[in-house]
N, C-alpha and C positions, 0 to 999 in steps of 0.2 A: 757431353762436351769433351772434346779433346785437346789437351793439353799438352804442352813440348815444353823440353829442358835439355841444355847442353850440360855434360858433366865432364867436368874436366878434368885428367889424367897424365901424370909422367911415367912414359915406358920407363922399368927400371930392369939391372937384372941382365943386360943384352949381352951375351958372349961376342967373342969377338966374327964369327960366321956370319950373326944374325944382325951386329951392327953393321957389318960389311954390305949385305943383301939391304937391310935398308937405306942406308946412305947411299948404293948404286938407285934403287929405285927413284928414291925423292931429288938425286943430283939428276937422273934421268928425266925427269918430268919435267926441273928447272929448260935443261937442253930441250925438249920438246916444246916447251914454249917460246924460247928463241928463235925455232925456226931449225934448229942441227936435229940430225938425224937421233936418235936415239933406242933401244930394247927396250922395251916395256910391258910388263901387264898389257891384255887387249883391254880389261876393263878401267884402266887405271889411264891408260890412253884415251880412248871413250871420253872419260869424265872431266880431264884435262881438256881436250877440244871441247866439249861443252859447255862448258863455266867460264873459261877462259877468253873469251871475244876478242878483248883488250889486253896487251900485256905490256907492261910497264918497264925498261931492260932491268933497271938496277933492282931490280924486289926479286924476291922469293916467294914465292907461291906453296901455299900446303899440298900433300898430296890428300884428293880428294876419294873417298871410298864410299860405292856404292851399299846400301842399306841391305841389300841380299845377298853379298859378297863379307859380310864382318859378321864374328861371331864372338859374345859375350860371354864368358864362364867364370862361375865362382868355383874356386878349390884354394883349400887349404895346402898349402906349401908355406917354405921357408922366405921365399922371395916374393911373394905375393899373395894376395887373393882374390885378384881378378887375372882373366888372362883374356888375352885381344886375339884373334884369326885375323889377319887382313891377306887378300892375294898380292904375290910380287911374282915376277919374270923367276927370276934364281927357284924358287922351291917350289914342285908342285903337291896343291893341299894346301897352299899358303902358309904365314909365318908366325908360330903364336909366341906373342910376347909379354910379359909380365906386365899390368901397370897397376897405379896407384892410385885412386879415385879420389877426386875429392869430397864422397858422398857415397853411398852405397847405393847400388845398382839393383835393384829389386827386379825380381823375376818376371813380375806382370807388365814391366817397361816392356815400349817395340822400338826397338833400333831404327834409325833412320840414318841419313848419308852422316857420315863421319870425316873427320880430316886431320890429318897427322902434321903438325908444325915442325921446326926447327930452331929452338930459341940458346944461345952460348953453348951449343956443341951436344946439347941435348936434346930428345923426341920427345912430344908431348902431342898426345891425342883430344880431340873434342870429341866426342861421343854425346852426340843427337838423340834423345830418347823422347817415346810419347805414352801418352798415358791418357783411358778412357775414365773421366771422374764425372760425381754428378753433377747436375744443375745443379746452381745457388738461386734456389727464392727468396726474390726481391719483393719487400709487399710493395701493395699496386701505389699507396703514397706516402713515399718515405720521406723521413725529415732530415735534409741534411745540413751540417755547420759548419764553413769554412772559415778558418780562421790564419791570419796572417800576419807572420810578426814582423814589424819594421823598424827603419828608424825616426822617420818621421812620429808615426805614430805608432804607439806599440803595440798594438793590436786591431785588428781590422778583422771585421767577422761579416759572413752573409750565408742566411737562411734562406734554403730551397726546400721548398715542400708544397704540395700540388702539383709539380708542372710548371711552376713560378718561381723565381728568385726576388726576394724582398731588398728592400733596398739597402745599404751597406750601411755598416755603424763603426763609426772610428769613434776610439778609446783613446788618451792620453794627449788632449789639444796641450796641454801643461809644456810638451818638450818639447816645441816650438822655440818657446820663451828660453829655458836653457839650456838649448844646443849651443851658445855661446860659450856657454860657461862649460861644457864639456866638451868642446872642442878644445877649448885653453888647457885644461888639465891632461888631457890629449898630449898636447904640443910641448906642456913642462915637462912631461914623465918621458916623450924622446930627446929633449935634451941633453936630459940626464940619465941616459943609454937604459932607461927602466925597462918599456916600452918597445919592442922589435917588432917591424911590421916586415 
């Protein structure tokens, strides 16, 4: 079975060359989905017309990166230890940039499409990864208990097993009778600024 997870990463680290090359690229794509002309990556172009159907004026849109086009690597540096490959128009060989993961990146991951955000004047990447794990065997009739807390009744359970769900059991007929009475103590403990809802 295979398995997918987004890991999510702040480029850090960007000289001022490489934050230049990417902010043309990702303000470039914005402009390509407007409608204006724009330089772009052919792949990064590609992928914007493709995803893009619909476009909304006032949003921002991530730059979207093909899954054969990004490259993952650990190394040991000062500034990082990961570092990202994505292609842009400005550098040929593409642009590797430092980020931060929030999780480590293991080796046996496979990359899939990725996409570079924009959020208060900083890059962050979502990095798509997939991963082949086993099966989980399930025995053929398992027993399960759900249970569920409320207010009415404070506990509400039902048993699946066979193939069947048996029928439901509520616990705590008692707080019926006084929800009165805790609704009051409720309403005393806000008047006397106890209590902030």
């Amino acid at each position: 079975m295979i398995v997918k997870k987004t890991i999510k990463a702040k480029i850090v680290g960007l000289t001022n060359i490489k934050k230049g090359q990417l902010e043309v690229e990702y303000n470039n794509i914005q402009k390509l989905l407007k409608g204006e002309k724009a330089e772009l990556h052919s792949a990064n172009r590609q992928q914007a017309l493709r995803f893009y159907k619909r476009v909304k004026p006032n949003k921002e849109y991530p730059l979207s990166i093909r899954k054969d086009l990004i490259k993952v690597e650990k190394r040991d540096t000062k500034i990082a230890n990961y570092w990202v490959r994505i292609p842009v128009k400005a550098r040929r060989g593409g642009l590797w940039l430092a980020i931060k993961p929030h999780c480590e990146i293991e080796k046996d991951f496979g990359l899939c499409e990725s996409k570079i955000k924009k959020h208060k004047g900083n890059f962050f990447i979502n990095i798509a990864v997939q991963k082949e794990v086993p099966d989980i065997q399930i025995p053929k009739n398992p027993l399960i208990l759900s249970l569920d807390l409320g207010e009415k009744h404070i506990v509400t359970s039902v048993e699946f097993t066979n193939g069947s769900m048996k029928t439901p059991k509520f616990y705590g007929e008692m707080l019926e009778e006084q929800e009165g009475i805790t609704l009051g103590c409720e309403s005393e403990l806000e008047t006397r600024n106890c209590l902030k809802r």
